[in-house]
C-alpha positions in Angstrom: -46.7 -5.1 21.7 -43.7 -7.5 21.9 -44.3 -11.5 20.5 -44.1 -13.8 22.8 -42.9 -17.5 22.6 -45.8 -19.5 23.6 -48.8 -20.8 21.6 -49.7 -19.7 18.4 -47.6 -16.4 18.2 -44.6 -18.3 18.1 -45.6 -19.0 14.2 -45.6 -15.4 13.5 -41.9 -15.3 15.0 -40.0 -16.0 12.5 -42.3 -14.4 9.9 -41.6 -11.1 11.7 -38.2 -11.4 11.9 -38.0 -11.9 8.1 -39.9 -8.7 7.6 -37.9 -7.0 9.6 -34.6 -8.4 8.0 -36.3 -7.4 4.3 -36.9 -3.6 5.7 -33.4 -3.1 6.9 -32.4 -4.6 3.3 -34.7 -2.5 1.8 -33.5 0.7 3.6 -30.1 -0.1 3.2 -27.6 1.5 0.6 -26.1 -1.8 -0.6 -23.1 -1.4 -3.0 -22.9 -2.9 -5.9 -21.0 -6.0 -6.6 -19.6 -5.1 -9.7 -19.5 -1.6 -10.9 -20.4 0.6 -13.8 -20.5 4.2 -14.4 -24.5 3.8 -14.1 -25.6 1.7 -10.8 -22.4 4.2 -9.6 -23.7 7.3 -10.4 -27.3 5.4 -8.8 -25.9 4.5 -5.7 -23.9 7.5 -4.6 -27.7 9.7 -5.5 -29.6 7.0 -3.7 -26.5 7.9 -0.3 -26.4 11.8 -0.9 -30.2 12.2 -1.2 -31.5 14.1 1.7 -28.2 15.4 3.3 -28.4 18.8 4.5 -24.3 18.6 5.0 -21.8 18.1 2.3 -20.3 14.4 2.3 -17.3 12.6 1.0 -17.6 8.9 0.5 -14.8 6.7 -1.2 -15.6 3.2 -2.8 -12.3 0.8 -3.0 -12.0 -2.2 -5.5 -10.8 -5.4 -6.4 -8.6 -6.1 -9.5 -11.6 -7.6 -10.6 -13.9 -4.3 -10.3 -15.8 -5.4 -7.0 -16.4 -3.0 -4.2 -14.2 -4.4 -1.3 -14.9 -1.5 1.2 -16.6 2.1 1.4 -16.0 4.4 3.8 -17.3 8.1 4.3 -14.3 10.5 5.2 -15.2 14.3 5.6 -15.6 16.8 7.8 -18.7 17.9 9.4 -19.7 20.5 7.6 -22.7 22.0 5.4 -20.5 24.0 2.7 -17.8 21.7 1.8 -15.9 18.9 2.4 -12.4 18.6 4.1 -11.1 14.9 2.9 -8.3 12.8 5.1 -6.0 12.2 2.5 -3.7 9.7 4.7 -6.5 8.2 5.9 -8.0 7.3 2.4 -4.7 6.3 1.0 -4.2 4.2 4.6 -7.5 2.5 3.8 -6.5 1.9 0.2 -3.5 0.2 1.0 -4.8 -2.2 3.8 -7.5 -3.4 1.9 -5.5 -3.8 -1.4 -7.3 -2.0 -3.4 -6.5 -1.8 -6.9 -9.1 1.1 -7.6 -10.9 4.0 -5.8 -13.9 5.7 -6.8 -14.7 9.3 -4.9 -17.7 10.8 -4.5 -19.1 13.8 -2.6 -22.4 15.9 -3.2 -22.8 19.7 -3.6 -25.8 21.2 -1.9 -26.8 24.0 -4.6 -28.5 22.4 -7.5 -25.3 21.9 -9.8 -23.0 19.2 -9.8 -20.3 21.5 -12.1 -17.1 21.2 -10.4 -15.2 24.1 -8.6 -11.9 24.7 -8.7 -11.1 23.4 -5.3 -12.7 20.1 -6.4 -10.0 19.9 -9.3 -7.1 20.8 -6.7 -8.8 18.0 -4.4 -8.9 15.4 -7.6 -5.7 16.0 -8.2 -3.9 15.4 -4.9 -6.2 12.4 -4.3 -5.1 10.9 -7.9 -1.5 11.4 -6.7 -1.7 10.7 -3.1 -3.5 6.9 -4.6 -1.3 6.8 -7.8 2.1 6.6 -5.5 0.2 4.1 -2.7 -0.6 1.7 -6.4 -4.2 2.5 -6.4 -6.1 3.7 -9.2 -8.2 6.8 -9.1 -11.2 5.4 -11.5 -13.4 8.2 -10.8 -14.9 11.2 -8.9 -18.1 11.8 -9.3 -20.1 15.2 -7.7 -23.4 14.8 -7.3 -26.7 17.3 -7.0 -29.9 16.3 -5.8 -30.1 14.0 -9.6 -27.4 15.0 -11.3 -24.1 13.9 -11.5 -20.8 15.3 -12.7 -18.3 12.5 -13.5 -14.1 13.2 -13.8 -13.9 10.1 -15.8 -16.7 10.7 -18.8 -15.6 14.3 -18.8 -12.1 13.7 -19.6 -10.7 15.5 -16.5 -9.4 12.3 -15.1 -7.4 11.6 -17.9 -5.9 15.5 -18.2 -5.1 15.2 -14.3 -3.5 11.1 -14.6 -1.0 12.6 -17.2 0.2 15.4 -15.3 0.6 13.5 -12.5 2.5 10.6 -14.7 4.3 13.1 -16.5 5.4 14.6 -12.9 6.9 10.9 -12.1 8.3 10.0 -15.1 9.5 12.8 -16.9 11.9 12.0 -19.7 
């Protein structure tokens, strides 16, 4: 039954509406102001939960480590995930941002990365190293776990190749 704005009801108005604005809230996948490997790692399980597709979703930061922008770039499909590597450097660019952090889940129950995900990590990190964005992580999540390029030490491994590619003595 729909309010109406006469009499009484009209009190209930905006109590209603304030419900309904603290539901969507609620319900919402906010991002993080400021990140840390933790609320991270949080946030990207709280968006993957559920999915019955694989997903791709990139979060782009300030200098300052706030999340300016987040955008979900993948293919449609439920076995892996085809990422836009233009596109996500094209984003990264217009927004400024000084750091990216990748994540996309795995349907089977482990988050243990597969080769194709190192090949993917690494042409990201080069594709944002040469547009002046930072790759600060990729993290692979499954169902409540989470793989992280960063705390593993990958990142690092793939960042000097890549530097040692560009700057070779």
């Amino acid at each position: 039954r729909l309010l109406t704005v006469t009499g009484v009801q009209t009190c209930a108005l905006p109590i209603f509406i304030s419900e309904i604005q603290n539901r969507i809230k609620a319900n919402s996948k906010e991002l993080p102001e400021i990140i840390s490997y933790n609320n991270c790692r949080q946030y990207f399980i709280d968006s993957f939960r559920g999915l019955t597709e694989e997903k791709f979703i990139a979060l782009f930061l300030n200098a300052k480590g706030k999340v300016i922008h987040r955008a979900i770039l993948s293919s449609h499909s439920d076995n892996m995930v085809e990422i836009d590597v233009p596109k996500l450097t094209a984003i990264a660019g217009s927004r400024k941002a000084k750091r990216a952090i990748i994540a996309h889940n795995h349907l089977s129950n482990s988050c243990k990365p597969s080769s194709a995900d190192d090949l993917a990590t690494e042409k990201i990190c080069t594709a944002l190293y040469v547009s002046g964005t930072v790759l600060a992580d990729h993290i692979i999540v499954a169902g409540n776990e989470t793989f992280s390029y960063n705390a593993s030490g990958r990142l690092k491994l793939i960042e000097d190749r890549i530097k040692n590619l560009f700057f070779k003595q």
